[in-house]
Legacy VTK file of the C-alpha trace (Angstrom):
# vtk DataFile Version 3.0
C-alpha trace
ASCII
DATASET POLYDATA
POINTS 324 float
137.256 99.698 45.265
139.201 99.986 48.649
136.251 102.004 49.437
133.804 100.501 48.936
135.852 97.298 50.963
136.294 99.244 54.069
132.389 99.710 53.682
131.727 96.605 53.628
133.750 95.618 56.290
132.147 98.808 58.799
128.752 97.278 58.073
129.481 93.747 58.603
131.589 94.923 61.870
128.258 96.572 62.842
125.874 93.789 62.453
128.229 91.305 64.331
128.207 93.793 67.154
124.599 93.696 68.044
124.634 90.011 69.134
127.754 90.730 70.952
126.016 93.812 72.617
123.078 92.237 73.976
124.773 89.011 75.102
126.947 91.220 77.147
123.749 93.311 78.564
123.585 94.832 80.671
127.399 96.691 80.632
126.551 99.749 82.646
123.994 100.849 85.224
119.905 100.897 83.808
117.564 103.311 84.618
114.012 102.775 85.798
112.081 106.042 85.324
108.742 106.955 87.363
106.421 109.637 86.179
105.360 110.455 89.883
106.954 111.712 92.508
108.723 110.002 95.279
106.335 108.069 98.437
103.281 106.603 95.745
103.162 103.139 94.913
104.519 103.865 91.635
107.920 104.494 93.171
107.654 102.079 95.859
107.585 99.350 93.276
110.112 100.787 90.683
112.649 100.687 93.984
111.340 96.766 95.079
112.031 95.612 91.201
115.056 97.964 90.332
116.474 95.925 93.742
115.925 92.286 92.506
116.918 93.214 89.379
120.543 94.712 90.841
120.876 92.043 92.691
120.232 89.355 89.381
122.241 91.393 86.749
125.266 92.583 88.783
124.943 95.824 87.132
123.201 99.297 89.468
119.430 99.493 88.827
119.020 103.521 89.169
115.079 104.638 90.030
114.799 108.487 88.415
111.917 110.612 89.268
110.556 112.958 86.144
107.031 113.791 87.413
104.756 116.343 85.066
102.174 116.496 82.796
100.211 113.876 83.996
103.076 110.974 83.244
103.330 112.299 79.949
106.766 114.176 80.572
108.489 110.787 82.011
107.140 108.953 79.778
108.366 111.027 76.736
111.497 111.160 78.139
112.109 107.099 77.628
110.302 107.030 74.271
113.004 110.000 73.341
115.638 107.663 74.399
118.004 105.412 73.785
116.822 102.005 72.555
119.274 100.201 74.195
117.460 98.693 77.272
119.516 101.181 79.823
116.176 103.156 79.956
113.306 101.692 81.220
109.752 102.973 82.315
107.541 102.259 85.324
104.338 102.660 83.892
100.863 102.555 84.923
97.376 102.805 82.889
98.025 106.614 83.192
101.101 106.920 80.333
100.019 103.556 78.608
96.120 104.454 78.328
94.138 107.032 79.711
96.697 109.557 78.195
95.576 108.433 74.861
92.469 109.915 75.060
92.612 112.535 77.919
95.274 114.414 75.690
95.043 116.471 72.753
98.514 115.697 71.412
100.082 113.189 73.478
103.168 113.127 71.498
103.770 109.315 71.504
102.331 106.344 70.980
102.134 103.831 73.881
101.007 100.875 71.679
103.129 101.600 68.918
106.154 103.206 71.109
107.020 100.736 73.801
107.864 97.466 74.335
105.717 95.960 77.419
108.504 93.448 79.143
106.766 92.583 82.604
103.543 93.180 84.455
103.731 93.286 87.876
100.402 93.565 89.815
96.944 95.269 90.012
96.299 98.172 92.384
93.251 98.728 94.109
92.391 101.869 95.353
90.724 103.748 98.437
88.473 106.499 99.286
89.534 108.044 102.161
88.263 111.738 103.645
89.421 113.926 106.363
87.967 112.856 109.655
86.543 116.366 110.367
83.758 115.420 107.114
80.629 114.366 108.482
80.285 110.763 106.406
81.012 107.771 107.539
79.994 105.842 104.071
80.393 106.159 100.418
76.280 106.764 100.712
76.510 109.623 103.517
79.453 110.924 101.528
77.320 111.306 98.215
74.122 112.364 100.438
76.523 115.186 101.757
77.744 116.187 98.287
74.395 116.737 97.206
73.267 118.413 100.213
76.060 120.819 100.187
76.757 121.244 96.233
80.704 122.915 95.411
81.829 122.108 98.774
83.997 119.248 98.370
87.766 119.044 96.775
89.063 116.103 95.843
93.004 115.310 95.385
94.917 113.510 92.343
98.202 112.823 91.423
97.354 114.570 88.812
95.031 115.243 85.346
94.272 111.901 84.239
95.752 109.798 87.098
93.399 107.164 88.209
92.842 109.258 91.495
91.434 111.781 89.061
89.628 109.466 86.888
87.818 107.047 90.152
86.427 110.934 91.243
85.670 111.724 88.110
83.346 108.109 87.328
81.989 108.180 90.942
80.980 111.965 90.329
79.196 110.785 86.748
77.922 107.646 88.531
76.373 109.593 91.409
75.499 113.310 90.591
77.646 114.678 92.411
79.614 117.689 92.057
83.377 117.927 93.565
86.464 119.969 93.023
89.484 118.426 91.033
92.895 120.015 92.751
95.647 118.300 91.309
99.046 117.694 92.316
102.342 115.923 90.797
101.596 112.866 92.672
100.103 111.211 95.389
102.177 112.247 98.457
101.329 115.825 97.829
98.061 115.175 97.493
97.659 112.940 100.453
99.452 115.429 102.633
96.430 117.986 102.040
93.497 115.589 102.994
95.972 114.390 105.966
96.226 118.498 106.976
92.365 119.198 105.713
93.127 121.570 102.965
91.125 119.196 100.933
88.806 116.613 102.097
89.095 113.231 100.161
91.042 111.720 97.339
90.787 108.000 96.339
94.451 107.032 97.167
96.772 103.902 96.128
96.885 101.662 99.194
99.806 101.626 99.931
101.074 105.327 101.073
97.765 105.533 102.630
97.699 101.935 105.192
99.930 104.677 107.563
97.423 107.289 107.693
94.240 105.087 107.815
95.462 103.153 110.654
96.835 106.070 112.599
93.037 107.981 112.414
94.726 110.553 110.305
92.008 109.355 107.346
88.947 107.921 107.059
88.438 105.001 104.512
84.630 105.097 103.161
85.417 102.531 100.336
87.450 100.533 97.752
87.648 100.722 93.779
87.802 96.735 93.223
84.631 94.600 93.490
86.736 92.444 96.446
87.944 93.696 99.414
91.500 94.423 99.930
93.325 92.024 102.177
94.648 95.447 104.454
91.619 96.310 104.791
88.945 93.595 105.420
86.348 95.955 106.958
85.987 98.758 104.425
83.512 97.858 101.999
83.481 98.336 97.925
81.875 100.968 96.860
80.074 98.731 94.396
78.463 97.422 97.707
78.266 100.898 99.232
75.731 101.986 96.805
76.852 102.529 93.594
76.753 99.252 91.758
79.275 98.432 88.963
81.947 100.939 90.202
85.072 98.507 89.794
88.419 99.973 88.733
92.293 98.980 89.078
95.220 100.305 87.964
98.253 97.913 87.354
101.974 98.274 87.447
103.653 97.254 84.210
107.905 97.570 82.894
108.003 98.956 79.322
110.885 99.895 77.083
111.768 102.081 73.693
109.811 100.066 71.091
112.973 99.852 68.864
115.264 97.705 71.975
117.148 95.175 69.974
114.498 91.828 70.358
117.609 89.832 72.354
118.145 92.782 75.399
114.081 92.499 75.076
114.069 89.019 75.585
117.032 89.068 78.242
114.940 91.769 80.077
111.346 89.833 79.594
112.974 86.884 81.437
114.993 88.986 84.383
111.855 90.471 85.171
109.531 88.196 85.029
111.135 86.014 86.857
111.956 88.461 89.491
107.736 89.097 89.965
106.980 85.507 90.170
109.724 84.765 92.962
108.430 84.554 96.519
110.388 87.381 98.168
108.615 89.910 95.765
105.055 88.108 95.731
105.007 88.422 99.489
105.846 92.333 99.153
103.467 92.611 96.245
100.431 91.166 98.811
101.799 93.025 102.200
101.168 96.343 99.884
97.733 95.322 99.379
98.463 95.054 95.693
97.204 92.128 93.905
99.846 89.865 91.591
99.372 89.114 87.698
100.803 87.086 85.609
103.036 88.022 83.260
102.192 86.449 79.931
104.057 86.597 76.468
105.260 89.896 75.029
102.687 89.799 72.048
99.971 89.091 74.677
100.835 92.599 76.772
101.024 94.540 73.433
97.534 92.808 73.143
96.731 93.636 76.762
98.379 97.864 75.948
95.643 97.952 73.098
93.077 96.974 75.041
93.285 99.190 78.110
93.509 102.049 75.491
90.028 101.131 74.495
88.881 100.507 78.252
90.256 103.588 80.225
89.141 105.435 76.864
85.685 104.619 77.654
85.839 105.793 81.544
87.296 109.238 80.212
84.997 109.822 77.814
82.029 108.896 80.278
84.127 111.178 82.906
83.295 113.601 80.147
86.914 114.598 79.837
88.800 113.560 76.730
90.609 115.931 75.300
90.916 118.503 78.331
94.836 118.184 78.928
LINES 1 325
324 0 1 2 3 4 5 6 7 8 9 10 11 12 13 14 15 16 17 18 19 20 21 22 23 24 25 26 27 28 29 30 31 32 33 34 35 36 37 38 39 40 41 42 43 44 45 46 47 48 49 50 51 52 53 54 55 56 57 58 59 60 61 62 63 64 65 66 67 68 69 70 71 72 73 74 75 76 77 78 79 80 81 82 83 84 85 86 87 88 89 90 91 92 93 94 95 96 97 98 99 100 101 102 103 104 105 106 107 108 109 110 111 112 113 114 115 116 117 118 119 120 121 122 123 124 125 126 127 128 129 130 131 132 133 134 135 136 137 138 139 140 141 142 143 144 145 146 147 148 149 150 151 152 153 154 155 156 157 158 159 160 161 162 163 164 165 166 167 168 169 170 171 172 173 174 175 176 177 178 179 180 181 182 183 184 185 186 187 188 189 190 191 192 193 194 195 196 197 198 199 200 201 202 203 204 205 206 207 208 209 210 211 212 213 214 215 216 217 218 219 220 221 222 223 224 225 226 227 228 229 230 231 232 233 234 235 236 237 238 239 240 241 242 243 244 245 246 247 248 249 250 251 252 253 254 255 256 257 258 259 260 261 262 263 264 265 266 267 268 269 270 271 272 273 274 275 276 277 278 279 280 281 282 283 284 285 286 287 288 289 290 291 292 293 294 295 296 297 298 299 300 301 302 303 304 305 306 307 308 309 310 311 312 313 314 315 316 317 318 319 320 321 322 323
């Protein structure tokens, strides 16, 4: 009987602890993982966020780089952990969709294992090439990869990054034939086109304003069907000759699926009030990224389920589900 009391008491201590827990959250520092490597826009925003968030909860806001696999190794490493909310993920369409189908045996769910708590912004991308190529357009470039057939390499952050995936779709769109190289992110990969080892890669914005506007790269076109802001004078490539070419990718903050629902909420709040405040919207648009809003939890599980079924589609028309 005194058994069975002291029972009872453990479990009742335990249930009265979780409220406790997550009113006091966060007690310790919380880690913000990105599945790239340092420079890209991935980390760029993890550090702008992790800041604001510092700064609101009074607790350290850590950024951690685990690059590999194509996102998959970062992003396994926060499904693996914790569900406490001291683990966080800074993810992009990569670890939340195109995995999905670009893997054999992804090893986790995104829909199933994460909790979406914030979206952050859309990213537009740009086609840039090494100013030695002979192409001034998105036409002359696929007029030169047709002329010259095995010639071309083309950088990613790696297999199934949207740098791989924009090559991939213009390459199915266009008949041409390029060379995937890819690296662990897009600083590497940018560094080659920069020093001509390869000669174009379709680049996040923002690590590449530098080297456009210094001549060290040439920007042919941009992924969206609008312009970017940084660049008013480079064209779409939807209006460079290959109509219907519009893709994004987005920044989004996701957690362990199992996070107790109040840390979730506490989190959902935090964050998305830290996107929607003016010092962050102004360095969301001076990055040439383009803000979202960040609607109910249930509505970005919706929004996880359906860029599954989206980015699913451009793989399979890339022709390569299944390769990783």
């Amino acid at each position: 009987m005194k058994s069975m009391c002291r029972l009872f008491a453990a479990m009742t201590s335990l249930m009265l602890a979780g409220p406790v827990a997550a009113e006091d959250f966060p007690a310790r520092p919380i880690t913000i993982v990105v599945p790239y490597t340092a420079g890209g826009s991935t980390d760029i925003m993890a550090r702008l966020i992790g800041q604001k968030l510092e700064e609101r909860l009074g607790k350290p806001v850590v950024v951690e780089l685990k690059p590999g696999a194509g996102t998959a190794i970062g992003a396994t490493a926060v499904v693996k952990s914790a569900p406490d909310g001291y683990t966080l993920l800074m993810a992009t369409p990569t670890p939340m969709a195109i995995n999905v189908t670009l893997h054999k045996n992804l090893g986790y769910d995104p829909a199933a294992d994460f909790v979406p708590l914030v979206l952050i912004a859309q990213a537009p991308f740009i086609l840039i090439v090494h100013p030695s190529l002979p192409v001034k357009s998105v036409q002359e470039l696929v007029n030169y990869a047709k002329a010259n057939p095995g010639k071309l390499s083309y950088g990613s952050g790696g297999p199934g990054a949207p740098h791989h995936l924009y090559a991939e779709l213009l390459k199915s769109m266009t008949g041409i034939q390029m060379t995937h190289v890819p690296y662990k992110g897009t600083m590497p990969a940018l560094n080659d086109v920069v020093a001509g080892h390869i000669q174009l890669m379709f680049s996040d914005i923002p690590p590449a304003i530098g080297m456009v506007q210094s001549g060290k790269v040439r920007p042919l076109g941009v992924s969206t069907k609008a312009r970017v802001a940084a660049f008013p004078n480079v064209p779409t490539i939807d209006e460079s000759g290959v109509p219907g070419f519009d893709v994004a990718g987005w920044f989004m903050i996701v957690a362990p699926a199992k996070t107790p629902e109040p840390v979730v909420a506490k989190l959902h709040a935090e964050l998305k009030a830290i996107v929607a405040s003016p010092a962050v919207s102004e360095q969301i648009a001076k990055l040439s990224l383009l803000p979202m809003k960040t609607p109910s939890i249930a509505d970005m599980r919706a929004f996880v389920k359906s860029e599954i079924v989206r980015w699913g589609k451009v793989v399979q028309t890339a022709g390569i589900a299944g390769t990783e």
